[in-house]
N, C-alpha and C positions, 0 to 999 in steps of 0.2 A: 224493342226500341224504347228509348226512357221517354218520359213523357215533359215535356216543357212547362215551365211554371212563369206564368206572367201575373199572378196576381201578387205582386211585390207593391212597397210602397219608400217612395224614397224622399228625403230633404237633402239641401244642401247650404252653407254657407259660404264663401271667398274664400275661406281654408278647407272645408271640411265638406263633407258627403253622411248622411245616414241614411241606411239600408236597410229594412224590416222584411225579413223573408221567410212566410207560414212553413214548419215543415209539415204538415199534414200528417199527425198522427203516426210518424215516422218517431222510431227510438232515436232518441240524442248521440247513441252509442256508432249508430249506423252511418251519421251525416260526416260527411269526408268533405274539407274544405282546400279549397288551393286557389292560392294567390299570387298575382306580381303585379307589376307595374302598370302595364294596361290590359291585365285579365283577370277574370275574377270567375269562380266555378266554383259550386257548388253540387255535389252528387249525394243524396238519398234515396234510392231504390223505393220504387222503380220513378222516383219524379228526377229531373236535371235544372237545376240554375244555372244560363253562362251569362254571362258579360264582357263584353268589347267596349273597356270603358272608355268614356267621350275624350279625355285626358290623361296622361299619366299622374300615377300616385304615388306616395312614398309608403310603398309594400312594409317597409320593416317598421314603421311606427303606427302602421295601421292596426285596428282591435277587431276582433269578433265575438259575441256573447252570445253563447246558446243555453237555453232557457226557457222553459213554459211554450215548448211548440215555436218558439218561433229563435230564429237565428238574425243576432242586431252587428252590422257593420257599423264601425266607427274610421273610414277613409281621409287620411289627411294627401289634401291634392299637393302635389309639388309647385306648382303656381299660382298665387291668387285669383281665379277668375270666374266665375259664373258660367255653369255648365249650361250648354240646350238642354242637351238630353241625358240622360245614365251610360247608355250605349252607343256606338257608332251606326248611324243609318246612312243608305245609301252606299254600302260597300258590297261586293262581290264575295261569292264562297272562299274565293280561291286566295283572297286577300285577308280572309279569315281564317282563313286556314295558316297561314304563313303568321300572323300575328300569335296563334294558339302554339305552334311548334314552337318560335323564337320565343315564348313566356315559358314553355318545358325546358329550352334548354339551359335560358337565366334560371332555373331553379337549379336544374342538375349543377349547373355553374358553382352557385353560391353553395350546394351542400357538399360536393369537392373540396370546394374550399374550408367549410367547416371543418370536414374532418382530418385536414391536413394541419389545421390551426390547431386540435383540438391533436392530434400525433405530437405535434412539434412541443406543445403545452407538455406531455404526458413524458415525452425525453427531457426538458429543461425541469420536469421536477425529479425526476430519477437522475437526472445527473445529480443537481442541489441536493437531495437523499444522498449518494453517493458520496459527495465535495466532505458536506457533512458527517457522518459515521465515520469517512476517513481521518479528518480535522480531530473529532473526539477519541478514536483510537490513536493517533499519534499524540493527544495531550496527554488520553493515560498515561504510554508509554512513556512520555517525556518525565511524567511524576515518575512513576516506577523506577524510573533510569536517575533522576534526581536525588529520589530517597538510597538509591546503590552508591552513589557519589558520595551524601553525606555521611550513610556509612563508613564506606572505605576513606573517608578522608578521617572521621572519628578513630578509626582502628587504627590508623597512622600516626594520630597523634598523640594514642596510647600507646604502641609500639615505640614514638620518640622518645616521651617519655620516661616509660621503663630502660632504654638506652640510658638516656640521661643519668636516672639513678643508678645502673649498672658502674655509670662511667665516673662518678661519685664518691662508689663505695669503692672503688678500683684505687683511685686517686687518694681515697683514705689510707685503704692498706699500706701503698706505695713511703707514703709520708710516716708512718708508724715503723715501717721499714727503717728510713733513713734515721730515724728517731733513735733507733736503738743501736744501726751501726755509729751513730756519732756518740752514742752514748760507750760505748766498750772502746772507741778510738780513745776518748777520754782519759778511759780507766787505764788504758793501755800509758797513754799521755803520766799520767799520777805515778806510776810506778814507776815507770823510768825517773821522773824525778826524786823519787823517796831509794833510789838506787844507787844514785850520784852522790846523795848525802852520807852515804855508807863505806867503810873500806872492805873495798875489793882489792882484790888482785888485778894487774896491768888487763890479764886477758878477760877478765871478767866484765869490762866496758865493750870487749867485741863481743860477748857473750850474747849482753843484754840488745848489744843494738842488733845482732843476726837473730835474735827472740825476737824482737819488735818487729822488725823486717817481716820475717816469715807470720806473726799473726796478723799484720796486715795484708799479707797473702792471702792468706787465709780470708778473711773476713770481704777483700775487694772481689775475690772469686766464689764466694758465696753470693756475693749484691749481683755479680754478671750472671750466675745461674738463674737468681730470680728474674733476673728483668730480662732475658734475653731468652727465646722458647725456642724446642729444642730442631732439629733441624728437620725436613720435609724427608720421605722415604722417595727411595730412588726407583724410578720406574718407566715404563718406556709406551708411546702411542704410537698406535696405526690410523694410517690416513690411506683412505681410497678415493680416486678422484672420479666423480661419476659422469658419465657423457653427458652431452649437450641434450634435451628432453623436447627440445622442440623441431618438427619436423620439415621447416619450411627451408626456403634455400637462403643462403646467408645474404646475396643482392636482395631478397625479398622482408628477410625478418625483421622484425621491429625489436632490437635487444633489450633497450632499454624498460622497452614498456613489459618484454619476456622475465627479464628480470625483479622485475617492482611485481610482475605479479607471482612468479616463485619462492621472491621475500613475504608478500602476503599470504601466499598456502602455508609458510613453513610459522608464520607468528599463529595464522588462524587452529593449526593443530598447537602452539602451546597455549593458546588463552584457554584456561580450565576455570571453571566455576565449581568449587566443591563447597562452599557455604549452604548447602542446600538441605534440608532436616532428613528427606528422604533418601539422601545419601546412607544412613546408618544403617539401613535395613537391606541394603543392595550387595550383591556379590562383588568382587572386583573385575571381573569383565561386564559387568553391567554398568559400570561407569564410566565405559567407555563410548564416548559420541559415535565414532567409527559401528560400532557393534550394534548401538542400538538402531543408526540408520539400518545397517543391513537388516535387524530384527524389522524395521515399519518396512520394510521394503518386498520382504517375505508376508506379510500382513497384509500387502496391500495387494499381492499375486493371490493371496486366498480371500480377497474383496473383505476382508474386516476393516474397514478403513476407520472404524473410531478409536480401536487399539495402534492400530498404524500411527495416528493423530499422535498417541498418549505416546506411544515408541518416541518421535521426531520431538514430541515438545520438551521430555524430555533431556532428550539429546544435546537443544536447544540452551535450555539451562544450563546446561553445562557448558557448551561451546555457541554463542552465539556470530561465529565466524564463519562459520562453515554454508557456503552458497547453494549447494545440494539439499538442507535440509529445509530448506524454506523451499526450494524449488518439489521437493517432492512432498512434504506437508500440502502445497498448493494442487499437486493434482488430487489429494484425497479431498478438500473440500470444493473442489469440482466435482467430482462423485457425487458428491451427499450437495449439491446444490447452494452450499457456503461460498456463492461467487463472489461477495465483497472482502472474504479473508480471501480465497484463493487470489485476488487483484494485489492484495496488498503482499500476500508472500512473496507471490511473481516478482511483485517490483523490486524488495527487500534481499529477492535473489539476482536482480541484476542490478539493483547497488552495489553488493558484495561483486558480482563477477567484475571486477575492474580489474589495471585494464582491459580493453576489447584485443585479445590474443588469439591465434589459432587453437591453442590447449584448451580454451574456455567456449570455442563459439559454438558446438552441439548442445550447450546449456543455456547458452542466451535465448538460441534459439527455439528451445522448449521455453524458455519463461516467455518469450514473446504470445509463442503460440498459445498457452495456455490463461494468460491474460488476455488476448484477444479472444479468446472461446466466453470468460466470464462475461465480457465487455458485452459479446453478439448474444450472451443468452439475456441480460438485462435489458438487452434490444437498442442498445448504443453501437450501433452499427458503424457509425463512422471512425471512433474511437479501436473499435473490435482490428479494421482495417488499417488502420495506422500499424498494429502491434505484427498483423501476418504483413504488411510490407516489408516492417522491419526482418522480421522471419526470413523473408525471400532472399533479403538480401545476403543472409549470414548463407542461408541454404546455398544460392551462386555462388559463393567462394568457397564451402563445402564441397559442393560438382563440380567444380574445374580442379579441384586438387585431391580428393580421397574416394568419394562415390559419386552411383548418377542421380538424375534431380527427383525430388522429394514429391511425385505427383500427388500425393495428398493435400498438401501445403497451395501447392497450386490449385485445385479444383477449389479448395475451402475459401481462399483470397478470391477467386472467380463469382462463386456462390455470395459471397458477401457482399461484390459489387453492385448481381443482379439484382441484389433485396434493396440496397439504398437508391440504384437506378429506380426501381420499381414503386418504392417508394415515394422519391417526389415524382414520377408520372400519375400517381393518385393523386 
């Protein structure tokens, strides 16, 4: 049983309380202090301080100073008033007892609380970390995408250009042309009149003028050969009409939106980016985005997932249309724990999936899912849950129409409620 220590010595002013308490050759290491409002204990083995103090105090502005054997309290009282005594006299065990539990459990209170101030603290900087890095990858990207613009507007206007002079020297030739048929009309012109001066014969004037005729034939169907190019080879197209590709019932489908996104797959396979240095060393089915997805994809079943990377970014360059390759780029830096790019491909690949159609929703809703997996492992749970709601929802219209439901999906959405339930219950 500890042993009680009454040889304390105290002051006090209308604010303030000071408390001088020997430890007795006790390590400083060892003296464990707890305090609140009207309790005050101290423990050093094998001696015990308590106090039931006379008033309440303001516990968080109050000081303790341990030092040279002795432990110095600095108590500011919550009301100006002059104390009897340090502690309460003239009370019952049992009413002491109830004062010491109620001062544990305002403690457990306020450290609850601390450490949910102190969670909440820790997600609003990781979001801000997040908001951020996202903010400066998209400003890159915005330059990178900037300086491709002023390029290709630079090339265009070298491309006009050289039109322009093409169309120039065109325009020269044309006029040298005329130049010289006016110039032999002339000559033609000169003769005939150096013809008329002369004695001919009666027939010798139709002579000249069915001469004149026919070299003007001549020379008019030369200028139509130049200016006129020569005619197109004749030949003949096939046309196949291919079925309707979407599987929903026609009361049901949304055509328009079926169709804006079949016109976007068929633009997103011709956008080709071949301006790329690496291209010269490349085979010709290596150039193709199609091929090298399946190459990251193969890559990514034998877990090399940083060649997988290099496969897709690739790809990438060349076709940045394509909604798959940012979606499967994004599970490989899920692997390798790159959850701020795996977020932002996610997103990048349901940008691109537009519109929201039957043909595209097993890919939303992997980008859902796996942005919400980045989201729960950053430990933005709330965020995490929005992305597998969204999931849920693509998955219900998936099981009323082609398979049954996705019990993964569900347990995962389940599990992630438990954690933010559980959460603010701490």
């Amino acid at each position: 049983m500890p042993l009680q220590v009454s040889d304390y010595s105290w002051q006090q002013t209308k604010t303030e309380v000071f408390l001088s308490l020997p430890l007795k050759g006790v390590c400083v290491r060892d003296a464990d202090v707890f305090c609140t409002e009207n309790y005050l204990k101290v423990n050093f083995p094998p001696f015990l301080f308590e106090a039931f103090l006379y008033a309440p105090i303001d516990d968080a502005s109050s000081k303790a100073k341990i030092g040279n054997d002795t432990v110095v309290f600095t108590l500011y009282k919550k009301e100006a008033a002059m104390w009897e005594t340090l502690s309460l006299t003239g009370v019952d065990k049992e009413m002491l007892q109830k004062i010491r539990e109620k001062s544990i459990l305002q403690a457990q209170e306020r450290a609850k609380e601390a450490i949910e101030a102190k969670a909440a603290a820790k997600r609003e900087d990781q979001k801000y970390a997040l908001d951020a890095m996202m903010k400066i990858e998209e400003e890159e990207r915005k330059k990178i995408e900037d300086m491709k613009e002023n390029e290709r507007i630079k090339a265009t206007k070298e491309l006009e250009a050289w039109k322009e002079c093409q169309r120039k020297v065109e325009e020269q030739k044309r006029i040298r042309r005329e130049e010289k048929l006016h110039q032999k009309e002339k000559q033609i012109e000169e003769e005939r009149k150096n013809l008329k001066h002369k004695s001919l014969p009666r027939n010798s004037s139709r002579y000249l003028a069915t001469k004149g005729r026919n070299l003007e034939n001549i020379f008019s169907e030369k200028l139509k050969e130049d200016s006129i190019p020569a005619p197109r080879s004749v030949g003949s197209i096939k046309i196949n009409f291919t079925p309707r590709v979407f599987p929903t019932a026609l009361r049901e489908s949304q055509v328009a939106e079926e169709e804006e996104w079949l016109h976007k797959q068929a633009e997103a396979r011709r956008a080709m980016n071949t301006d790329i240095p690496e291209l010269s060393d490349l085979k010709e089915e290596e150039k193709n985005p199609e091929w090298l997805k399946d190459k990251g994809n193969k890559l990514f079943a034998t877990e090399n997932y940083l060649a997988a990377i290099n496969a897709y970014n690739l790809a990438i360059r060349l076709n940045n249309k394509i909604p798959l390759l940012y979606l499967n780029r994004a599970a490989c830096h899920l692997k390798l724990k790159n959850l701020h790019k795996a977020i932002e491909d996610s997103s990048k690949a349901l940008e691109l999936l537009t519109p929201p159609v039957a043909d595209n929703a097993n890919a939303r809703m992997k980008a859902h899912v796996r942005r919400g997996t980045a989201f729960c492992q950053l430990e933005l749970y709330v965020e995490g849950l929005q992305d597998y709601e969204a999931a849920l929802k693509i998955e219900t219209l998936l099981r009323t129409q082609y398979r049954p439901s996705n019990k993964i999906i569900q347990n995962d959405a389940e599990e992630i409620r438990n954690v933010i339930q559980g959460t603010e219950l701490k």
